[in-house]
TIVEXFI-68689 format. One record per residue (C-alpha): residue in one letter; x, y, z. Coordinates in nm, 4 decimals, decimal comma, m for minus. Last residue first. Layout:
# TIVEXFI-68689
{'A' {X Y Z}}
...
This chain:
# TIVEXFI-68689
{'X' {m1,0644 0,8767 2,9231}}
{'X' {m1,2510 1,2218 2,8853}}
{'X' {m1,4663 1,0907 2,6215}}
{'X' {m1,5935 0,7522 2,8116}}
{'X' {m1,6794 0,5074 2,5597}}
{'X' {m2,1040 0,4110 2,5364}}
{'X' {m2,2579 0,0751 2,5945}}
{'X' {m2,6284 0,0304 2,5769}}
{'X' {m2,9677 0,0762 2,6710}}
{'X' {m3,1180 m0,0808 2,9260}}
{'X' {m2,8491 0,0325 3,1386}}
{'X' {m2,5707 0,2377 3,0114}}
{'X' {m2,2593 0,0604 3,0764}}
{'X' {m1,9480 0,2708 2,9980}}
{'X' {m1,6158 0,1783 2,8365}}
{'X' {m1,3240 0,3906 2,9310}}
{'X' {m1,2507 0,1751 3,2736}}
{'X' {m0,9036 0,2941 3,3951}}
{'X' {m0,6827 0,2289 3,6585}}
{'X' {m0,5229 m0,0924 3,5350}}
{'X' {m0,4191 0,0882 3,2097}}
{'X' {m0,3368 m0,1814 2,9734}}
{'X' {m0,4097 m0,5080 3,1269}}
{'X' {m0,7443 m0,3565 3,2038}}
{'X' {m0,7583 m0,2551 2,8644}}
{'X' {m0,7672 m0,6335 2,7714}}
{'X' {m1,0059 m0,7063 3,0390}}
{'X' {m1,2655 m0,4251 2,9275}}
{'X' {m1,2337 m0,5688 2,5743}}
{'X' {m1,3378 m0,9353 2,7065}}
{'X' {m1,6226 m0,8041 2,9009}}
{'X' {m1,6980 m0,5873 2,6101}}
{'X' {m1,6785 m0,9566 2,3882}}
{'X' {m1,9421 m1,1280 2,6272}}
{'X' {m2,1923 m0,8184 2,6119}}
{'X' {m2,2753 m0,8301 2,2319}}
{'X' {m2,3045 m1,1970 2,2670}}
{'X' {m2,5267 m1,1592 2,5005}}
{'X' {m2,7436 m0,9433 2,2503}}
{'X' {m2,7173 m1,2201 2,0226}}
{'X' {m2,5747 m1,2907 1,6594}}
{'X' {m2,6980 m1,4264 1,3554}}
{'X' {m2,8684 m1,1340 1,2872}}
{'X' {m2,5114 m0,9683 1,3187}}
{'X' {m2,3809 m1,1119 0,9901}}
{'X' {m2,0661 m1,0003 0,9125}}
{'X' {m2,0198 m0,8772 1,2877}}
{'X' {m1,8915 m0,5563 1,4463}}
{'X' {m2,0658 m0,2411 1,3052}}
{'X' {m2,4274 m0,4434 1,2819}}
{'X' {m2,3548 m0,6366 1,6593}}
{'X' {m2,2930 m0,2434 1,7687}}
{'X' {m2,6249 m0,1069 1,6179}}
{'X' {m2,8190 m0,4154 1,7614}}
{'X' {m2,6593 m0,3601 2,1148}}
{'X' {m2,7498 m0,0269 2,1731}}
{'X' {m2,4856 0,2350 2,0911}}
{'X' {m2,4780 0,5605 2,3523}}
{'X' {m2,2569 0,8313 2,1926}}
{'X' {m1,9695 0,9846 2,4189}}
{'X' {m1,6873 0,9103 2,1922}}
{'X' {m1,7931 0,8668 1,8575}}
{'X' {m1,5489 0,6744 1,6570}}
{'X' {m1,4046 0,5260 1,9387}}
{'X' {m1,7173 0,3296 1,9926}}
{'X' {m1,6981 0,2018 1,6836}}
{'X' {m1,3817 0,0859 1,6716}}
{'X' {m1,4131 m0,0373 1,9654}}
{'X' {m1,6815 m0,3330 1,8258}}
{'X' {m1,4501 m0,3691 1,5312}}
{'X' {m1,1847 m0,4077 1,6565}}
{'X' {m1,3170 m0,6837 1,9056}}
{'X' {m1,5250 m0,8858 1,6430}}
{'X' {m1,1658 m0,9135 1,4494}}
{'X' {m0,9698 m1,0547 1,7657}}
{'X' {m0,7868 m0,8049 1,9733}}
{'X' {m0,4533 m0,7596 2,1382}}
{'X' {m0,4100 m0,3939 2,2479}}
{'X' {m0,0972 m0,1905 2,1698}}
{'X' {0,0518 m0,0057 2,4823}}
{'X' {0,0834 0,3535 2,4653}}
{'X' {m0,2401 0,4604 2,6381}}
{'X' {m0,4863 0,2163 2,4434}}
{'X' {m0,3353 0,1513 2,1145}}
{'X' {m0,5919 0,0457 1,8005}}
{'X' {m0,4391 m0,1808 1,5307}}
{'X' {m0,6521 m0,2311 1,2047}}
{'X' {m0,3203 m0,1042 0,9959}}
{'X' {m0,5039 0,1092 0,7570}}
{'X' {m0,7475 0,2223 1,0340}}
{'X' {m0,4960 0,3209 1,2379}}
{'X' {m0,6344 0,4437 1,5616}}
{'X' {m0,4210 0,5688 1,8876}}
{'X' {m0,6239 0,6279 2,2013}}
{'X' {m0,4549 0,8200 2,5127}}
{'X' {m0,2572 1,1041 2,4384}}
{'X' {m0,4811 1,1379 2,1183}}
{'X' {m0,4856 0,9956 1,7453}}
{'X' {m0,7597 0,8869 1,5110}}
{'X' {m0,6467 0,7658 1,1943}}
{'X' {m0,8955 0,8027 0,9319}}
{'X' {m0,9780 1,1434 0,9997}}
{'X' {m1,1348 1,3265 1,3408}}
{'X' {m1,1270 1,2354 1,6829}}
{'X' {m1,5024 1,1198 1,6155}}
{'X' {m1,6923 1,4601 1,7761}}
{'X' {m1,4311 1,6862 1,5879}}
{'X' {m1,4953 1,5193 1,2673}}
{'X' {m1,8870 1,5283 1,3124}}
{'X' {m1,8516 1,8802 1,4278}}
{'X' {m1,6087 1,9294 1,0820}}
{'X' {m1,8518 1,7968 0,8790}}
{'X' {m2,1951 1,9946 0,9712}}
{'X' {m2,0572 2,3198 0,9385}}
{'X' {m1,9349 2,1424 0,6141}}
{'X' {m2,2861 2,0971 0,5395}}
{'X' {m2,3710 2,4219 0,6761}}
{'X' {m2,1554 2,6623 0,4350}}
{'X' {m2,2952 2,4442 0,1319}}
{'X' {m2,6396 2,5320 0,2199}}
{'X' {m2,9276 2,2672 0,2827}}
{'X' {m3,1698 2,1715 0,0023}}
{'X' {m3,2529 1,8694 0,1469}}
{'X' {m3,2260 1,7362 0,4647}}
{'X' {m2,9452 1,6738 0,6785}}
{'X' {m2,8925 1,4089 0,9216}}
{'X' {m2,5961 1,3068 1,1398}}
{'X' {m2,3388 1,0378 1,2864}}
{'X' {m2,5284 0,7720 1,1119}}
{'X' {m2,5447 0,4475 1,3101}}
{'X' {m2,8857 0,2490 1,2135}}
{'X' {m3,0400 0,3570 1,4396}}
{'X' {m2,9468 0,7243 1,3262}}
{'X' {m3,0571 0,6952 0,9736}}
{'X' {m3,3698 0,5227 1,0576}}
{'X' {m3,4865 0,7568 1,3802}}
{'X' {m3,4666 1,0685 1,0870}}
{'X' {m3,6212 0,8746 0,8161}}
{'X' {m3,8899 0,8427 1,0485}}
{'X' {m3,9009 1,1958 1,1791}}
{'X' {m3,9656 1,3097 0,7805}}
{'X' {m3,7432 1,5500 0,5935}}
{'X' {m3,6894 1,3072 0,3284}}
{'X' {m3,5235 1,4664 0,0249}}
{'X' {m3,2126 1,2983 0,1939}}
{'X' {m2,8386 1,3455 0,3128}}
{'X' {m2,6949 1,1410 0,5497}}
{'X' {m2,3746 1,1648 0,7919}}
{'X' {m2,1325 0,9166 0,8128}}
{'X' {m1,8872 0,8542 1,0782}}
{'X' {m1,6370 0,5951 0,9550}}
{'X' {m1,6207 0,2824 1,2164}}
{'X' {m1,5769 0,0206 0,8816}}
{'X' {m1,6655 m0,3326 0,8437}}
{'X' {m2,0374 m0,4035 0,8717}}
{'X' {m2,0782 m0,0501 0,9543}}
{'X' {m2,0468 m0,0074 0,5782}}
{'X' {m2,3162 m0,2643 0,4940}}
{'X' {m2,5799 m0,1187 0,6744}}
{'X' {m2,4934 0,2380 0,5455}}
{'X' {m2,5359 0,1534 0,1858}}
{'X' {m2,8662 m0,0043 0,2667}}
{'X' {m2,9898 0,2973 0,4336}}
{'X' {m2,8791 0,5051 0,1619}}
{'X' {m3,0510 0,3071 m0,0492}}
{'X' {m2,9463 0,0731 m0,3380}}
{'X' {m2,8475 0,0777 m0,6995}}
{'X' {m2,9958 0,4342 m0,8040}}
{'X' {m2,9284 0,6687 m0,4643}}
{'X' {m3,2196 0,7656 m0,2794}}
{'X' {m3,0786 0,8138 0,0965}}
{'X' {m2,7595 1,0676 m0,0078}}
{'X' {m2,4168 0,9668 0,2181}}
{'X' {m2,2000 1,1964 0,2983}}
{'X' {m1,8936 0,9882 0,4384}}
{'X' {m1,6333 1,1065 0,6638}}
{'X' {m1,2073 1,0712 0,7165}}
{'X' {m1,1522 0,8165 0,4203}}
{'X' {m0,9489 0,5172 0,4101}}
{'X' {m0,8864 0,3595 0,0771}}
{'X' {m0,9551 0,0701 m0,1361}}
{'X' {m1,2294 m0,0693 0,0742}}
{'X' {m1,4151 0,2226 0,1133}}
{'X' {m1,3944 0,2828 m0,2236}}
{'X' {m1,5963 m0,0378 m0,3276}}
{'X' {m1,8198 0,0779 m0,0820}}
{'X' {m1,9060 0,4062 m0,2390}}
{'X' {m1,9334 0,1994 m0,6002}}
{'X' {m2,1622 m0,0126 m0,4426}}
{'X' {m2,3569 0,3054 m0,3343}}
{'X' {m2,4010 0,4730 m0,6454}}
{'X' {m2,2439 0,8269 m0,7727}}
{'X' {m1,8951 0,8516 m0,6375}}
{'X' {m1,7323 1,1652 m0,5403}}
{'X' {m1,4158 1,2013 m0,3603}}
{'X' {m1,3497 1,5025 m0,2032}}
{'X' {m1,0595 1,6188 m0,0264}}
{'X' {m1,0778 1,8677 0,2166}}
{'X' {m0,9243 2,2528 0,2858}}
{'X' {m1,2403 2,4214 0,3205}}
{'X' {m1,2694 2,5160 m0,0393}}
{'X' {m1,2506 2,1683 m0,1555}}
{'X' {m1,5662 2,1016 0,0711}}
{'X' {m1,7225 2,3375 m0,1002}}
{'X' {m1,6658 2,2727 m0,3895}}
{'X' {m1,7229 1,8926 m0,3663}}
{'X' {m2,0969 1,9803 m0,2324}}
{'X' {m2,1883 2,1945 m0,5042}}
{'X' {m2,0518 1,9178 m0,7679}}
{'X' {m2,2727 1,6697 m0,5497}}
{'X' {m2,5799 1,8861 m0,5993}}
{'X' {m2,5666 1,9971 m0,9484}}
{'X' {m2,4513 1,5940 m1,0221}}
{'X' {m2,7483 1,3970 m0,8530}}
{'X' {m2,6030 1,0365 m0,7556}}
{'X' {m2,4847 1,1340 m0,4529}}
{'X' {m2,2260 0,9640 m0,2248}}
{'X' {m1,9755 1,2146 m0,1157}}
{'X' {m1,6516 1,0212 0,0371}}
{'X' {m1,4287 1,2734 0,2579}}
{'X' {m1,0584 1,2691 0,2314}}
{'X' {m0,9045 1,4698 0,4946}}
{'X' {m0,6473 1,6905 0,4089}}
{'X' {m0,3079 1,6532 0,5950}}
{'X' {m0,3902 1,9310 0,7814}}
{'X' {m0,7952 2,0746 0,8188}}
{'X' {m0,8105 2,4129 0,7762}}
């Protein structure tokens, strides 16, 4: 079981389903915190960190897709939907827009939390993400790279902090300009590509032998999960 216990935010506006899904999470050693539309969700987002966030599409204030959007404006949690909608193009939605994972509806308890802790494994797990080599607080918006603390503007946390939260995962430019800038339509892909040249200096300075961010062509940027 998971130690400290991991909060993990349950959006869902449906009360059989969500008091199903705070069970069981309870029962696997989490901490769930329920909350029923998505400003509310965000609102708690801000307020504290959480580990994951199970996010239902069709919520009464906004979508799930909406709720998401606005999220990865400012935080690198993995999320992982829940919907009615079985449908591939729900399916490409959630994901380009930078959800972790996808479950449709009804699913069983025992899976969802299946589901969870591969996310949480996947992601370094929790709201502070710790390893011999990267160091995440959250709380603190400071990210280490092998022992020495890195020196970032805002854009620059943000864009490795979501990276780091799925090591291994190819982002294309459009999902990392929505985790990294207020407004990323106002952005460009170049821009995109100017501040990784500036993060691969900076760990550069830390680890001269290292290059943990990788270029996938004509598609995107990806961090190493070995380094």
């Amino acid at each position: 079981m998971p130690s400290p216990r991991q909060t993990i935010l349950v959006v869902e506006d449906e009360a059989a389903i969500a008091e199903t899904i705070t069970y069981a999470l309870r029962t696997e050693g989490f901490e769930p915190l329920w909350k029923t539309t998505g400003r509310d969700a965000l609102a708690a987002l801000n307020l504290q960190p959480v580990a994951l966030v199970v996010l239902d599409v069709g919520l009464p204030d906004m979508s799930g897709f909406d709720v998401c959007r606005e999220l990865r404006r400012r935080h690198a949690v993995p999320v992982i939907f829940l919907t009615a909608r079985s449908g591939e193009i729900d399916k490409v939605v959630g994901l380009e827009l930078g959800a972790d994972d996808y479950l449709a509806k009804p699913f069983s308890p025992r899976e969802l939390t299946a589901r969870v802790r591969a996310v949480l494994r996947r992601s370094n797990g929790g709201p502070i993400a710790t390893s011999t080599i990267w160091q995440h607080d959250e709380g603190k918006c400071r990210i280490s790279y092998r022992g020495t603390a890195l020196d970032l503007t805002r854009n620059e946390y943000r864009l490795l902090g979501a990276l780091l939260a799925s090591p291994g995962r190819v982002f294309n430019r459009d999902q990392l300009m929505a985790a990294a800038w207020d407004d990323p339509g106002a952005a460009l892909d170049r821009t995109v590509d100017a501040h990784i040249k500036t993060l691969r200096a900076k760990l550069r300075e830390a680890a001269p032998d290292a290059d943990p961010i990788v270029t996938h062509r004509g598609l995107g940027y990806s961090l190493r999960e070995e380094t």
